[in-house]
C-alpha positions in Angstrom: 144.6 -11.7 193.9 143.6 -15.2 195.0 141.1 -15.4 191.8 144.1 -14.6 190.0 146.0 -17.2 191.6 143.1 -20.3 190.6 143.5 -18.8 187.3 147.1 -18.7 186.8 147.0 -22.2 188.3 144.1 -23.8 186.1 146.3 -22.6 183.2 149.7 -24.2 184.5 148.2 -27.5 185.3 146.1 -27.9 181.9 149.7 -26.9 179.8 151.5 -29.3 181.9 148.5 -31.8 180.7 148.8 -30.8 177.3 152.6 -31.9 177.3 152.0 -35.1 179.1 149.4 -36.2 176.8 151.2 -35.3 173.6 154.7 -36.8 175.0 152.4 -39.9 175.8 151.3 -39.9 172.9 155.1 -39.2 170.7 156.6 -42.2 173.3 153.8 -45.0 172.3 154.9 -43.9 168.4 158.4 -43.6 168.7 159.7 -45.1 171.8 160.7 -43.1 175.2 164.6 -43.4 174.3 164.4 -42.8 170.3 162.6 -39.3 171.4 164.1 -36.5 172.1 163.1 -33.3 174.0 163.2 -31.7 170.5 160.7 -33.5 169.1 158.4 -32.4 172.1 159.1 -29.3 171.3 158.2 -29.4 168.2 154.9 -31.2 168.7 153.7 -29.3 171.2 154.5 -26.3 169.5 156.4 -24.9 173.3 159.7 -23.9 173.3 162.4 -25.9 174.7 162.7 -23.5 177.4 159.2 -23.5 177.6 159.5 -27.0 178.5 161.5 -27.0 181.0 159.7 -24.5 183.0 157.2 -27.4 183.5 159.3 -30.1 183.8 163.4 -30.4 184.8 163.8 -33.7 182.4 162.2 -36.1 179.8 162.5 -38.6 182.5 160.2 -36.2 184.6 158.1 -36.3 182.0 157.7 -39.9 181.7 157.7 -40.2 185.7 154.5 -37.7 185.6 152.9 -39.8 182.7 153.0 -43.1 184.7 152.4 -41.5 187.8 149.0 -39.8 187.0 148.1 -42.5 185.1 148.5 -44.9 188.3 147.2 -42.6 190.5 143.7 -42.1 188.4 143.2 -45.2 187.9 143.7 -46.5 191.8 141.9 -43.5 192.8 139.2 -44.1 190.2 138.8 -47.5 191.1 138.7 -47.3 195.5 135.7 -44.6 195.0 133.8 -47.3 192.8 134.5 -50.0 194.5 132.5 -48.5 197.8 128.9 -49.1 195.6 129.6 -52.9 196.5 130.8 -55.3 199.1 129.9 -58.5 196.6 132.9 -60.0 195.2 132.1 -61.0 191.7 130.2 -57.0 191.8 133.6 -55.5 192.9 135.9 -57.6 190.4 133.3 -56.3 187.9 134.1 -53.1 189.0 138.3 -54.0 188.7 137.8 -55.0 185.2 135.3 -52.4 183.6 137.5 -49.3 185.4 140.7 -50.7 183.9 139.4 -51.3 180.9 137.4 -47.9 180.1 140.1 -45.8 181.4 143.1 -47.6 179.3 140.6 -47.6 176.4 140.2 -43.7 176.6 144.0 -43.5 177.2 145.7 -46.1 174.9 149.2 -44.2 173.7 149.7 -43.8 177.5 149.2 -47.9 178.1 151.0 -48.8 175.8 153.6 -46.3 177.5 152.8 -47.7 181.0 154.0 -51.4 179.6 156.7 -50.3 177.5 158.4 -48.4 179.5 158.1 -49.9 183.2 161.8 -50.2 183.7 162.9 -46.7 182.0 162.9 -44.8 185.1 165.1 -44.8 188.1 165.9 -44.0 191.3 163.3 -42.4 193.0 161.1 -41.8 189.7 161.2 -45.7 189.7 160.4 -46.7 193.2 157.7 -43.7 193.3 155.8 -45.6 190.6 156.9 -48.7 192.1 155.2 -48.3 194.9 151.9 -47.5 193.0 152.0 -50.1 190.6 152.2 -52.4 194.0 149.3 -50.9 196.3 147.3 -52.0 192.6 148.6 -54.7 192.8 147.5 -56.0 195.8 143.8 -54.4 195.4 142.9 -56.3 193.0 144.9 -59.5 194.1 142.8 -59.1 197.6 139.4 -58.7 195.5 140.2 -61.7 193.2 140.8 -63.8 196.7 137.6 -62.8 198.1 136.1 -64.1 194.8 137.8 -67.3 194.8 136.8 -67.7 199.0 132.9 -67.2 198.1 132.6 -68.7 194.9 135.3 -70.9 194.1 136.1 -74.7 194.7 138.4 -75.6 197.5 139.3 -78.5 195.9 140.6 -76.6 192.6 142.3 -73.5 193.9 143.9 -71.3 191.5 147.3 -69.6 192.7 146.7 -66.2 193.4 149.6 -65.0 192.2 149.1 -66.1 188.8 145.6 -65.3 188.6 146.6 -61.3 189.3 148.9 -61.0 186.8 147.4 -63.4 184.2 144.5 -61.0 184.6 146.6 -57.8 184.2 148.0 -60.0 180.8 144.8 -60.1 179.4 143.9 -56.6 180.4 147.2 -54.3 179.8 147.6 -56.3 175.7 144.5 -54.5 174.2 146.3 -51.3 172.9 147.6 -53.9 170.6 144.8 -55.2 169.2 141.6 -53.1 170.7 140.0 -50.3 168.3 137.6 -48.3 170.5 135.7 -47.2 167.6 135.7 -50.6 166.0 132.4 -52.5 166.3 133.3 -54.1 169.6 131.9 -51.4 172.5 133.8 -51.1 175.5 131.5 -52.7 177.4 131.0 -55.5 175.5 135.1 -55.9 175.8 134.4 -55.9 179.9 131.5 -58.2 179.4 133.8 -60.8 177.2 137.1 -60.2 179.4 135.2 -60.6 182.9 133.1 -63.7 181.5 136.0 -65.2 179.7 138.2 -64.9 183.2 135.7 -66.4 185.4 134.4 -69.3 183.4 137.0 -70.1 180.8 136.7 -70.0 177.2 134.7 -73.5 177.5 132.2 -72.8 180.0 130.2 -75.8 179.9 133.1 -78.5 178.6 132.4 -81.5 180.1 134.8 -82.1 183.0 136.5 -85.2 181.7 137.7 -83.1 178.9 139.8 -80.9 181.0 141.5 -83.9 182.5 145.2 -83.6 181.0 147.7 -86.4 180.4 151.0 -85.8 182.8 153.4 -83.8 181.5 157.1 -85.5 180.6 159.6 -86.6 183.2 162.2 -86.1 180.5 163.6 -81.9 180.3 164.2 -80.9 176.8 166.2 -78.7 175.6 164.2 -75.6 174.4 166.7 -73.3 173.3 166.2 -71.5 169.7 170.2 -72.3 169.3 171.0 -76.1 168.1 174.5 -76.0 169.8 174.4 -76.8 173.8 175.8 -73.7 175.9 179.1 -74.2 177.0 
């Protein structure tokens, strides 16, 4: 009975993968609201009824996309992150693990940035919460970085170092072709080199010295006629 049991489980949880990967992969085409549990269906080839033995809603099922995507990935990334306790090593590490695991999962990035405000409630703070405890990983590594090897003099904001390194990391479903010529660790090498010593490496410091922004505010709007 028990053997029966693992069985019966094994097959459950690699359906219910099935249907998350193709509803990944239906949202990044069509968007989550344009689709409809219908076209699911259909692509899965499982009934509607089917479908809702696995899952109560589509919102479940884009809670349980974003969900196990976040969780792998954190999960992923704090057993790796134990091989070093060098901060360059373990940023590294931050970048190549985000990097391979998006690359090998792009319909479901391109999900993961699309659709961050989609869910709701409980869905919402559940992933939330996730998305945070990430968050602040890799903001933690990035200041142990910047205390052993960077210039007190120069100090970058953390804040905007996190998430401008989540910008450069989360846009490559939109360009990135992981059979193109590029390898994915060549796209680590160039993203990790390219965030820790600029695009102009060796430019002469004098060259990086900018003239002072305008006093004067102008007025940026795409519309000629001031807001009343």
């Amino acid at each position: 009975m028990a053997a029966n049991l693992s069985t019966d489980f094994t097959r459950y949880d690699q359906k219910l993968e099935f249907i998350l990967r193709t509803s990944a992969r239906i949202f990044a085409e069509k968007g989550y609201h344009s689709t409809t549990m219908r076209d699911i269906s259909r692509a899965t080839k499982v009934s509607l009824a089917g479908l809702y033995y696995y899952c109560k809603s589509k919102d479940e099922l884009l809670f349980l996309i974003q969900d196990n995507c976040f969780g792998r990935v954190l999960e992923r990334l704090e057993e790796r992150l134990q091989e070093t306790d060098e901060p360059i090593a373990r940023l590294r590490l931050v970048i190549e693990n985000h990097l391979s695991f998006f690359a090998a999962n792009m319909a479901e990035m391109k999900v993961l940035s699309h659709e961050a405000d989609s869910l709701a409630g409980e869905m919402y703070a559940h992933v939330a919460g996730k998305k945070q405890q990430y968050t602040k990983l890799v903001r933690r590594i990035l200041a142990e970085v910047q205390a052993q090897h960077g210039d007190a003099r120069q100090k970058l904001d953390l804040t905007v170092a996190t998430y401008a390194l989540f910008g450069m990391m989360n846009w490559i479903y939109n360009w990135y072709d992981p059979r193109g010529k590029l390898s994915v660790g060549d796209l680590v090498d160039n993203i990790t080199r390219l965030f820790l010593t600029g695009f102009l490496a060796n430019a002469a410091s004098d060259a990086l010295q900018f003239a002072p922004q305008r006093k004067r505010a102008e007025r940026l709007s795409v519309w000629r006629a001031p807001q009343s």
